[in-house]
Residue frames relative to the residue before (quaternion, step in Angstrom):
aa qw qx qy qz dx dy dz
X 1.0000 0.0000 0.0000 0.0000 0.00 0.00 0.00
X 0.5189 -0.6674 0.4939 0.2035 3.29 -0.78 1.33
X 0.0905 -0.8419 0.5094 0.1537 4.00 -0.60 0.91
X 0.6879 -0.5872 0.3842 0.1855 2.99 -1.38 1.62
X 0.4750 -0.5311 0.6091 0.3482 3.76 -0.91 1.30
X 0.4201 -0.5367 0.7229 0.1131 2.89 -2.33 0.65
X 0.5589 -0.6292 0.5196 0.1473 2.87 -0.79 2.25
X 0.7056 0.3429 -0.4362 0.4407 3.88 0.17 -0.67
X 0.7809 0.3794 -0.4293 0.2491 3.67 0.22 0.70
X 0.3702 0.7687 -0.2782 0.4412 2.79 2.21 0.54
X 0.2835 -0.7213 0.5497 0.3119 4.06 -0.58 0.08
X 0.6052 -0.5561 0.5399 0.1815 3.21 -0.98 1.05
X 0.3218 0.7373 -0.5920 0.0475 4.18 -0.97 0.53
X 0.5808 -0.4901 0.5828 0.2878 3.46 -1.75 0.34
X 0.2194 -0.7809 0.5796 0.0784 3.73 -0.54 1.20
X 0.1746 0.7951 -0.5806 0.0149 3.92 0.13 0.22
X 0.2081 -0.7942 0.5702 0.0276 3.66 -1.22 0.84
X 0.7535 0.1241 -0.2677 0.5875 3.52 -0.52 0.83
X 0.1912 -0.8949 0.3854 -0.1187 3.02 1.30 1.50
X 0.8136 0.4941 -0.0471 0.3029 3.64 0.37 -1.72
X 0.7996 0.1106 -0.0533 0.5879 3.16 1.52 -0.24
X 0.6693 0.6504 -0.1509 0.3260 3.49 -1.21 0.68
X 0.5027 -0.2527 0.5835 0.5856 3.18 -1.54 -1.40
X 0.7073 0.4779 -0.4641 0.2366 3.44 0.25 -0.26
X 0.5625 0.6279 -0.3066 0.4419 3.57 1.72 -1.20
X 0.7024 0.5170 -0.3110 0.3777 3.45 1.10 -1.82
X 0.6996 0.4678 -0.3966 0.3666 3.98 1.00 -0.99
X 0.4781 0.7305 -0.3371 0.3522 3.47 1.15 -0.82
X 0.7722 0.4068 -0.1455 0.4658 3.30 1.44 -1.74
X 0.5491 0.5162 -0.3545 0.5535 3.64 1.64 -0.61
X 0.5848 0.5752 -0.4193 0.3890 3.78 0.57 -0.39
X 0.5721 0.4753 -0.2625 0.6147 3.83 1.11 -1.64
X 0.7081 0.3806 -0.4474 0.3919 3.66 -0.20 -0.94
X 0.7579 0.3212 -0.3317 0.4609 3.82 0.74 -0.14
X 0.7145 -0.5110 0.2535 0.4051 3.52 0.96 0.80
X 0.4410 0.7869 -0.3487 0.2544 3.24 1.11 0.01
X 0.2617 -0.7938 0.4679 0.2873 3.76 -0.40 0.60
X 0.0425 -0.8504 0.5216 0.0542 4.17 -0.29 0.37
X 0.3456 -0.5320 0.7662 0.1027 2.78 -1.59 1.05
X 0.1391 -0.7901 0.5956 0.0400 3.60 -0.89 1.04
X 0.2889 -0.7460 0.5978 0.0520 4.09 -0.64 1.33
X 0.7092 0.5126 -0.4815 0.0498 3.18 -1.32 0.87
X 0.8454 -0.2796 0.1196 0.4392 3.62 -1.21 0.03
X 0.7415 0.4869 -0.0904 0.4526 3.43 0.59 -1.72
X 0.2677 -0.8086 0.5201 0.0627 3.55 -0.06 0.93
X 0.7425 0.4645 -0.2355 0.4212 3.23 0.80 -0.70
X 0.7341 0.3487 -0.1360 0.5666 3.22 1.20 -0.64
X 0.4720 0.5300 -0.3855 0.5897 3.61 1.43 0.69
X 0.7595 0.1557 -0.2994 0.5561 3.32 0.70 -0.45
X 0.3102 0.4784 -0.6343 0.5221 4.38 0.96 0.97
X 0.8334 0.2807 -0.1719 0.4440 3.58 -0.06 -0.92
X 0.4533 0.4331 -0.5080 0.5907 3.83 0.65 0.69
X 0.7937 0.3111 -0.2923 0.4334 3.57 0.20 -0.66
X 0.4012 0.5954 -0.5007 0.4835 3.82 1.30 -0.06
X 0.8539 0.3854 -0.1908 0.2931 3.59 0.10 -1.62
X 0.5781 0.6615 -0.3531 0.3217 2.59 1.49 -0.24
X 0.8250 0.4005 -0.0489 0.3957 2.81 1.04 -1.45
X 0.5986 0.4324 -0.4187 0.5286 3.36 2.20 0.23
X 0.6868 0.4864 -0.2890 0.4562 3.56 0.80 -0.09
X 0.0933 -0.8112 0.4732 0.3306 3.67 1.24 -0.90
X 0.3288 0.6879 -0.5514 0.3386 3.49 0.45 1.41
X 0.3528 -0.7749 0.4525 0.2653 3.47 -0.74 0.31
X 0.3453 -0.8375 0.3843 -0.1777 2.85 -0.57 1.40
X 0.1925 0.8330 -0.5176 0.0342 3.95 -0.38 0.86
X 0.3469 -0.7763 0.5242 0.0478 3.46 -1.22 0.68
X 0.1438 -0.7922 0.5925 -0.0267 3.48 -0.60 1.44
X 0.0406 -0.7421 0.6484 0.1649 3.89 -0.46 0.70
X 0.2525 0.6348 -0.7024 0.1999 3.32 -1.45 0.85
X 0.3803 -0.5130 0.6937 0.3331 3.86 -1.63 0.99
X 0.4081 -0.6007 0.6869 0.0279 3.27 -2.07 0.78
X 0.4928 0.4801 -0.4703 0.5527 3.10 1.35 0.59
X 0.7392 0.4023 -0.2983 0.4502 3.64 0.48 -0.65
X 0.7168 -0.6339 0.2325 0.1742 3.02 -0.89 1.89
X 0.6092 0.5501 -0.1679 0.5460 3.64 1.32 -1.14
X 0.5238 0.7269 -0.3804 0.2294 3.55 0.90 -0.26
X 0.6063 0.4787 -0.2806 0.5697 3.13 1.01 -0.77
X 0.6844 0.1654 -0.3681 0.6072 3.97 0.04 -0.42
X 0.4597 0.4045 -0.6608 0.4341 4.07 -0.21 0.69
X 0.7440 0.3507 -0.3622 0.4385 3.82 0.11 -1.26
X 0.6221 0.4934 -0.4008 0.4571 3.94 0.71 -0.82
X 0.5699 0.4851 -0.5135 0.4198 4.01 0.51 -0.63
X 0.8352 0.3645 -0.2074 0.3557 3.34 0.35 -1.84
X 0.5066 0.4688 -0.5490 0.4714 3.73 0.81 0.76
X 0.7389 0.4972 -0.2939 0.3472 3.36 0.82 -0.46
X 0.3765 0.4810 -0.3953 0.6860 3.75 1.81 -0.33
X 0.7449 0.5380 -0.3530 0.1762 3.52 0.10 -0.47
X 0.3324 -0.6632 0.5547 0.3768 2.85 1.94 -1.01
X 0.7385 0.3844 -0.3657 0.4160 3.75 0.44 0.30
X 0.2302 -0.7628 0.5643 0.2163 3.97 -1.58 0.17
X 0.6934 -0.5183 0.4095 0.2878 3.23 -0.60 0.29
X 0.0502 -0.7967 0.5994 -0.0587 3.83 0.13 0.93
X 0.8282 0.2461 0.0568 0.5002 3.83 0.76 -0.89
X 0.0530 0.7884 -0.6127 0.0128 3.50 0.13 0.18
X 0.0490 0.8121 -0.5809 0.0259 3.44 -1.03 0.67
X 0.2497 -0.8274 0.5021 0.0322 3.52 -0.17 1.54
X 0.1365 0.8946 -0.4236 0.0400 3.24 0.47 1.07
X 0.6186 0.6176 -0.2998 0.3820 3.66 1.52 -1.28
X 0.0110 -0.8288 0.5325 -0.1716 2.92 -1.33 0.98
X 0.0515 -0.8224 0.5610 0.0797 4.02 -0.66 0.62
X 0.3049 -0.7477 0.5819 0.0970 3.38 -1.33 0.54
X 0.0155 0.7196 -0.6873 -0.0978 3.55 -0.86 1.03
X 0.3545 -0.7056 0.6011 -0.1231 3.56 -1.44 1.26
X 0.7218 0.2909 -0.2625 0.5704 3.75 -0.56 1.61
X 0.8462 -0.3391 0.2524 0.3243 2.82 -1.94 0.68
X 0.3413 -0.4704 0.6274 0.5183 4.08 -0.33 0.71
X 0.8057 0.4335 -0.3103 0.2581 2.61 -1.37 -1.52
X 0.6927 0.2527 -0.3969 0.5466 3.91 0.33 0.37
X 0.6097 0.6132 -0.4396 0.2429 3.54 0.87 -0.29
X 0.8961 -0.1794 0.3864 0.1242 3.40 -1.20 0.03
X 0.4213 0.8226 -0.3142 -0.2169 3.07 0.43 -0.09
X 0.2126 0.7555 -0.4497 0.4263 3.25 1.52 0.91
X 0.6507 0.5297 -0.2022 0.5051 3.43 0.98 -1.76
X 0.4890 0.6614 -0.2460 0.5127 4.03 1.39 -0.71
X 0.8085 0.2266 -0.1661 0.5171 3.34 -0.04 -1.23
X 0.5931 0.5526 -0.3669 0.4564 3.75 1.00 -0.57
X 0.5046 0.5829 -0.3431 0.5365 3.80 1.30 -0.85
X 0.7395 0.3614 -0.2540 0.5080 3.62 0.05 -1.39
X 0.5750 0.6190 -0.3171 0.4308 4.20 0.71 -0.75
X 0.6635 0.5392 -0.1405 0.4992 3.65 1.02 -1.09
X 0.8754 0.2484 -0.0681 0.4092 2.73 0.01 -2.05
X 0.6267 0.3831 -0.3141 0.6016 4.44 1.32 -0.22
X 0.9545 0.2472 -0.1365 0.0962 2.62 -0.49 -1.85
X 0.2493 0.8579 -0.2221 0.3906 2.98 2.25 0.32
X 0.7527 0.3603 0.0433 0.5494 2.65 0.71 -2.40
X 0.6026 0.3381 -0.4424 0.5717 3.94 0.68 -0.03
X 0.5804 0.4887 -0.5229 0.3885 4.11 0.24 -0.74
X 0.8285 0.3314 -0.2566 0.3714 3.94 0.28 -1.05
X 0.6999 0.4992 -0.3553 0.3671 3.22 1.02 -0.47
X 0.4722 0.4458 -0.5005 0.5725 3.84 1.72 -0.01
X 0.4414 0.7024 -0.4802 0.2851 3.83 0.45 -0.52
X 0.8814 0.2106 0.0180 0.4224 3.31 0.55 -2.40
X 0.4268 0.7784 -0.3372 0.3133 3.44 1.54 -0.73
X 0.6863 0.5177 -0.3471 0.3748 3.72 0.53 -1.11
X 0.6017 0.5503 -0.3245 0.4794 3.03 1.32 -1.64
X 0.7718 0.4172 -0.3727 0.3023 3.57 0.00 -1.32
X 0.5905 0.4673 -0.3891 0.5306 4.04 1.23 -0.49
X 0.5826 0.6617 -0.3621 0.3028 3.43 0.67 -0.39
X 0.6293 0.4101 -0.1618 0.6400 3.27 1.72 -1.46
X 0.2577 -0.6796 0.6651 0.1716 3.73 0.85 -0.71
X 0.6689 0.0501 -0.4383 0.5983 3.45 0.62 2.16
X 0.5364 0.4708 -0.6525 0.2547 3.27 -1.68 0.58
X 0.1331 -0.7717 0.6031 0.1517 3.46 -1.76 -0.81
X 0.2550 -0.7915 0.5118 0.2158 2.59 -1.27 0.08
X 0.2295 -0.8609 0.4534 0.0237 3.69 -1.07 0.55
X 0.0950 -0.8296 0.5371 0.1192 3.80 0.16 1.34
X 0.2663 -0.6535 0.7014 0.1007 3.09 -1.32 -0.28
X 0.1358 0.7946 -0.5899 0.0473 3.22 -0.31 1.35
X 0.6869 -0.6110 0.3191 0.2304 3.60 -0.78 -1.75
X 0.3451 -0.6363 0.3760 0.5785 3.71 0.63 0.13
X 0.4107 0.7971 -0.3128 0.3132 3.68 1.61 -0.93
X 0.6156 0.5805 -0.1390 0.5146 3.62 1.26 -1.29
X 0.8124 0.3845 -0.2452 0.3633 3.01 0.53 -0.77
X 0.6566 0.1636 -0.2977 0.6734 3.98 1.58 0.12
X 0.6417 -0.3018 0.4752 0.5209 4.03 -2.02 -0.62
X 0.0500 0.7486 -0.6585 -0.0591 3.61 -0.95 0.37
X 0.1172 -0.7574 0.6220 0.1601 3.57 -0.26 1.24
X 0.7801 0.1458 -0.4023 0.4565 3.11 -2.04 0.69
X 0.6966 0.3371 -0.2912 0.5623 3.48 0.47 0.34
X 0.7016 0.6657 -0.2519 0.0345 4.04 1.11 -0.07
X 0.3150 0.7577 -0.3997 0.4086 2.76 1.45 1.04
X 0.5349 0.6365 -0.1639 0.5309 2.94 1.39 -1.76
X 0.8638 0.2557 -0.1834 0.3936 3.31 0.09 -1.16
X 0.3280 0.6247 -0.4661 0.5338 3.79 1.74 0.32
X 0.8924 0.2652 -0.2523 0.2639 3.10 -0.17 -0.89
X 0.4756 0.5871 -0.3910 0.5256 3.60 1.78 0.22
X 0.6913 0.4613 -0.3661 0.4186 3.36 1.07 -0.63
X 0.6498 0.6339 -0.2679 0.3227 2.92 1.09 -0.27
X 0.4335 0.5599 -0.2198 0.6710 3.32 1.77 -1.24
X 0.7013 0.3124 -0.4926 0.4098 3.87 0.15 0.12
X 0.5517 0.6498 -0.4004 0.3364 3.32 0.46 -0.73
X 0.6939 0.5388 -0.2381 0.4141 2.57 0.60 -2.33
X 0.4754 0.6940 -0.3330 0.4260 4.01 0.91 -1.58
X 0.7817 0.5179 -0.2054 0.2802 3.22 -0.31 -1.72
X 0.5695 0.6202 -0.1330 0.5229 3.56 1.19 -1.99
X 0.7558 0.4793 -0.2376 0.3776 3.04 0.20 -1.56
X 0.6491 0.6363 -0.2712 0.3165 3.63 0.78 -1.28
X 0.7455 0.4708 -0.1062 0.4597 2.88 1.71 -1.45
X 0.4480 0.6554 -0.3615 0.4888 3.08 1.57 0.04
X 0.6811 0.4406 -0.1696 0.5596 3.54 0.71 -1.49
X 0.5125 0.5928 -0.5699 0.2472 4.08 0.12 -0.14
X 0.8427 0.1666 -0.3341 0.3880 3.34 -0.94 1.15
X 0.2317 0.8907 -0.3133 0.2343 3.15 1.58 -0.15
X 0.2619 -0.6270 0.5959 0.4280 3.02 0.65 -2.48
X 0.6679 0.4944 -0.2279 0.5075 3.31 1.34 -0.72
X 0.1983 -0.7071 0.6659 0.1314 3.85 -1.23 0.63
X 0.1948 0.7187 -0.6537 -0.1349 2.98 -1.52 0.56
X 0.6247 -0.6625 0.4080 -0.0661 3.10 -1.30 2.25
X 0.2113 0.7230 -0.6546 -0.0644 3.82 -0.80 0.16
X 0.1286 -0.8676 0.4790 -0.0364 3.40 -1.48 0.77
X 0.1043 -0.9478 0.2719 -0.1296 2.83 0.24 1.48
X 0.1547 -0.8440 0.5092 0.0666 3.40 0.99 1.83
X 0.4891 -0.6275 0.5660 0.2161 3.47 -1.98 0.08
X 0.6466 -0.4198 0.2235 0.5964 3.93 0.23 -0.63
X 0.2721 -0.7036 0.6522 -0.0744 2.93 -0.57 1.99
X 0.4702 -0.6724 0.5433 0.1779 3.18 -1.59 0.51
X 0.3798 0.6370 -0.6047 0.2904 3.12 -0.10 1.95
X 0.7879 -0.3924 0.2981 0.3693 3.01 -1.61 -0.39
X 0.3360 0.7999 -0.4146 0.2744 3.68 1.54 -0.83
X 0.7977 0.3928 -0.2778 0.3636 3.47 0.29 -1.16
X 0.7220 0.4846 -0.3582 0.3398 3.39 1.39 -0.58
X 0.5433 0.5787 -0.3573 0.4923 3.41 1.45 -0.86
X 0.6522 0.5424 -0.3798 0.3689 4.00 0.80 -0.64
X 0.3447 -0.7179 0.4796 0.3685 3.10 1.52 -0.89
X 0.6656 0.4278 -0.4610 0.4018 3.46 0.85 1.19
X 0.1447 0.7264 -0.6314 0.2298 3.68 0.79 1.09
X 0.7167 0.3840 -0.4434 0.3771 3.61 0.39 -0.31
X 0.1986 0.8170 -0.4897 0.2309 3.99 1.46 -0.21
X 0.4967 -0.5858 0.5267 0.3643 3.43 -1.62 0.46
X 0.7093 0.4228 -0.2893 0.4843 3.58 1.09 -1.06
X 0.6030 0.5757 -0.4518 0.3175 4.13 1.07 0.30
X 0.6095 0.5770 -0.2414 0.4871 3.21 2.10 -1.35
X 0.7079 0.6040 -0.0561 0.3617 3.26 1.05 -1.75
X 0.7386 0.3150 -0.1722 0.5706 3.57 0.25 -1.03
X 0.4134 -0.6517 0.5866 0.2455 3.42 -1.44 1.20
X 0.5147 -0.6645 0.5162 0.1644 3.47 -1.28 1.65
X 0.3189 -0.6102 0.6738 0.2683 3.86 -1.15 0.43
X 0.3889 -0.5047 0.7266 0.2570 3.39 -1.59 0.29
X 0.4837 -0.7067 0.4733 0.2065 3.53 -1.39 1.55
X 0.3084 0.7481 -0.3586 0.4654 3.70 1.86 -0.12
X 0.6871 0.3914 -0.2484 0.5594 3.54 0.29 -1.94
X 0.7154 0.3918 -0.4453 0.3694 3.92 -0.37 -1.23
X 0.6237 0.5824 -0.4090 0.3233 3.59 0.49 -1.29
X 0.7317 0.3236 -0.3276 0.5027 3.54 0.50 -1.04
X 0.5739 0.6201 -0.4283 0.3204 3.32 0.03 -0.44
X 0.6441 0.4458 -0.1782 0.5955 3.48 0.74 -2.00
X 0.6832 0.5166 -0.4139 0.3084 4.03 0.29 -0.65
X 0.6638 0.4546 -0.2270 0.5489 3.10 1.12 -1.38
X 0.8105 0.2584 -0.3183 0.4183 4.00 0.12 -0.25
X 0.1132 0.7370 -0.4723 0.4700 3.14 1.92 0.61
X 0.8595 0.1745 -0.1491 0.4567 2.93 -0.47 -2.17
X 0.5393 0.7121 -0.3653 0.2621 3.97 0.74 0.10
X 0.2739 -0.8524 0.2577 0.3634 2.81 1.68 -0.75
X 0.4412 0.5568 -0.6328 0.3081 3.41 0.76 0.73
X 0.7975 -0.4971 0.3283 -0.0955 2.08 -2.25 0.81
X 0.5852 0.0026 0.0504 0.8093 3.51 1.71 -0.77
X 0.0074 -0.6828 0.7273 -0.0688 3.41 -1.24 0.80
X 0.1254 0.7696 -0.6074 0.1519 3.31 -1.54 1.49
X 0.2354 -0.7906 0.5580 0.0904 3.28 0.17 1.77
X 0.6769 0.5939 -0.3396 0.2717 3.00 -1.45 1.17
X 0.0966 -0.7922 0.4437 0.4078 3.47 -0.24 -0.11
X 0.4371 0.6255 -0.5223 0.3806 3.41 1.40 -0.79
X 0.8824 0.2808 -0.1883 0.3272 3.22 -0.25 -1.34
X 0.3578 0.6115 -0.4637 0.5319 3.87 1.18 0.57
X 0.7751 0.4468 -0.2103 0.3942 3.45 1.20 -1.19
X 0.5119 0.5958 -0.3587 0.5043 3.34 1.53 -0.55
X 0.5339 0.5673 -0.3925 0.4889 3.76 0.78 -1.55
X 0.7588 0.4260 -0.2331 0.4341 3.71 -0.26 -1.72
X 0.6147 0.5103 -0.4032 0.4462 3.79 0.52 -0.63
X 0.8391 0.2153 -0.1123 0.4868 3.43 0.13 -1.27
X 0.4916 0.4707 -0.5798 0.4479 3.53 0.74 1.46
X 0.7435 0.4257 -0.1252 0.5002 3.50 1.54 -0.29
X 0.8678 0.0672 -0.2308 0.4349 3.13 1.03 -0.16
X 0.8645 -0.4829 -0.0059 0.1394 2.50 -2.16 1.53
X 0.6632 -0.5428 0.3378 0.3891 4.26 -0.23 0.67
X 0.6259 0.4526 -0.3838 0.5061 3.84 0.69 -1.33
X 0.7642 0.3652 -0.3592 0.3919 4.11 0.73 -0.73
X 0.4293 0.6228 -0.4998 0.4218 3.66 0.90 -0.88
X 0.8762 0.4187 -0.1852 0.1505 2.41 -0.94 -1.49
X 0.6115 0.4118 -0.2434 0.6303 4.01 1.17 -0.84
X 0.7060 0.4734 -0.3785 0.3663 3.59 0.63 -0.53
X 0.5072 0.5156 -0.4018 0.5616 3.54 1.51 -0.96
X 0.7372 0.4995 -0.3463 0.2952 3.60 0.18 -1.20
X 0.5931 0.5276 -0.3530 0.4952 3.60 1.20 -0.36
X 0.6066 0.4436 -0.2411 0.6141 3.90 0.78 -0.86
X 0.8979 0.1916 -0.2368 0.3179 3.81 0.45 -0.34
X 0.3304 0.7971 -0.3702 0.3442 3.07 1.52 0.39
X 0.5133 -0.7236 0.4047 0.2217 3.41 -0.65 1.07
X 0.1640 0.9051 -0.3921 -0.0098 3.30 -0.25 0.64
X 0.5527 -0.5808 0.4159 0.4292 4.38 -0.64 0.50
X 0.7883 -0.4992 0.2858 0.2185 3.19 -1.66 -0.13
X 0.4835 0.3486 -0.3796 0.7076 3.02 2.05 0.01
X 0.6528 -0.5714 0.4421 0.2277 3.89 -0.04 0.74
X 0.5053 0.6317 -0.4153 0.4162 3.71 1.35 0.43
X 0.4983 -0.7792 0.2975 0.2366 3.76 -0.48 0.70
X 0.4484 -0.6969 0.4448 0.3398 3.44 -0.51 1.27
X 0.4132 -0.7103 0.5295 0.2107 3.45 -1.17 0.86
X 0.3985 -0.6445 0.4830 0.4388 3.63 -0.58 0.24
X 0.4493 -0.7778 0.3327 0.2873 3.85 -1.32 0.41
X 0.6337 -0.5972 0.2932 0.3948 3.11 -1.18 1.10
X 0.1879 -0.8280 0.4993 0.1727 3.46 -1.11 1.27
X 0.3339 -0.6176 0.5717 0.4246 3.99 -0.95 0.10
X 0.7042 -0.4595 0.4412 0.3136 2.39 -2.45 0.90
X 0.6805 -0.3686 0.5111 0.3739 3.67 -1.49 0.96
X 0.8164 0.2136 -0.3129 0.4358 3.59 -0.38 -1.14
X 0.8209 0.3707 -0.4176 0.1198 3.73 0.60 -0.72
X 0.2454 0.7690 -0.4995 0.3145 3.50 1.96 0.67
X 0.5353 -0.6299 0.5333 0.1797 2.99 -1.80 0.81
């Protein structure tokens, strides 16, 4: 049996995924500003290693960049190999990457579906059984999800997306309580409408809650989530709006939730008029 390198000759980094944009670029950059070394995760290779050499060179931290889709099953032992060529272990982990599908299920995708749930779960559980032993083992590190205020009620045209945040809390929550006394935290963050691109690539920039609700800056969440990161709580939600949304839809009553999300999350066109779903044929008269 092959014997296992000694972690004390290993360097300690901040894993972050969906790295290149976002909440993901801004934590990446709030990590380096605290001295953190990072392995940066995402799709776009070219622009993973533009922004490996930014942080590097604005933060003076060293800094490496692993491209790979988090949908594809192998991902997690791709990022776990290339810490290990690297000589480095996971100290942080930060499950940040994430995709939105937008609109009537039933018209959606259903590639885009299973890729949604791939990303946004089975990602973030595949790496975090990866590094987690190690980090209870030493008795220090953490982890950090990223979920949604979304998680926290039913969000039609949006309910996949928001399945699989609700889920990542749960999952969040459990977990924490698992890790108590450990040394190790594990963190969930759950931002309202941040000011990225997410809503356009989902196809819901034209949304009541994209026009309507005032947008955080991924800057503000980052610090925030960092600092109560290294605090260890347990659910973090900058804001009061969105503290108030969370607290709303733990209290009130299903017949209202639910139509009210659906009005704020309803796709809609460029004159702001909802997109009908499309007309389906009859089962029998399909070809």
């Amino acid at each position: 049996m092959p014997v296992k390198e000694d972690t004390k000759t290993l360097e300690p980094v901040a894993v972050v995924t969906g790295a290149t944009r976002g909440i993901g670029r801004a934590l990446a950059e709030e990590f380096a500003k605290n001295g953190h070394a990072l392995v940066l995760v995402a799709r776009n290779e070219a622009r993973l290693a533009k922004e490996a050499e930014e942080v590097r060179a604005a933060y003076g931290v060293a800094t490496w960049a692993v491209a790979c889709d988090l949908a594809d099953h192998d991902a997690g032992a791709t990022i776990e190999k290339a810490l290990a060529e690297h000589g480095l272990y996971c100290e942080s982990l930060v499950n940040n990457a994430a995709m939105m599908t937008a609109g009537d299920f039933r018209d959606q995708d259903p590639d885009a579906l299973v890729k949604t749930i791939d990303v946004n779960l089975r990602a973030t559980i595949d790496l975090t059984r990866r590094f987690l032993p190690d980090m209870i083992a030493r008795g220090a590190g953490g982890v950090l999800n990223v979920s949604s205020v979304e998680g926290f009620m039913p969000v039609p045209y949006h309910a996949t997306y928001a399945a699989t945040k609700a889920a990542l809390i749960s999952w969040s929550r459990a977990l924490a309580y698992e890790v108590m006394g450990t040394g190790v935290r594990v963190c969930m963050v759950a931002p309202g409408v941040i000011e990225t691109d997410i809503h356009e690539t989902g196809g819901a920039e034209n949304s009541h809650y994209a026009r309507y609700i005032p947008k955080m800056t991924p800057e503000r969440l980052s610090e925030a989530a960092y600092r109560r990161f290294k605090h260890g709580n347990w659910v973090i939600i900058e804001g009061w709006l969105n503290r108030a949304f969370v607290t709303l839809a733990r209290f009130v009553p299903g017949y209202f939730l639910i139509p009210t999300s659906g009005w704020f999350f309803h796709v809609r066109d460029d004159d702001g008029k909802p997109v009908e779903p499309k007309p389906l044929p009859h089962p029998d008269a399909r070809d």
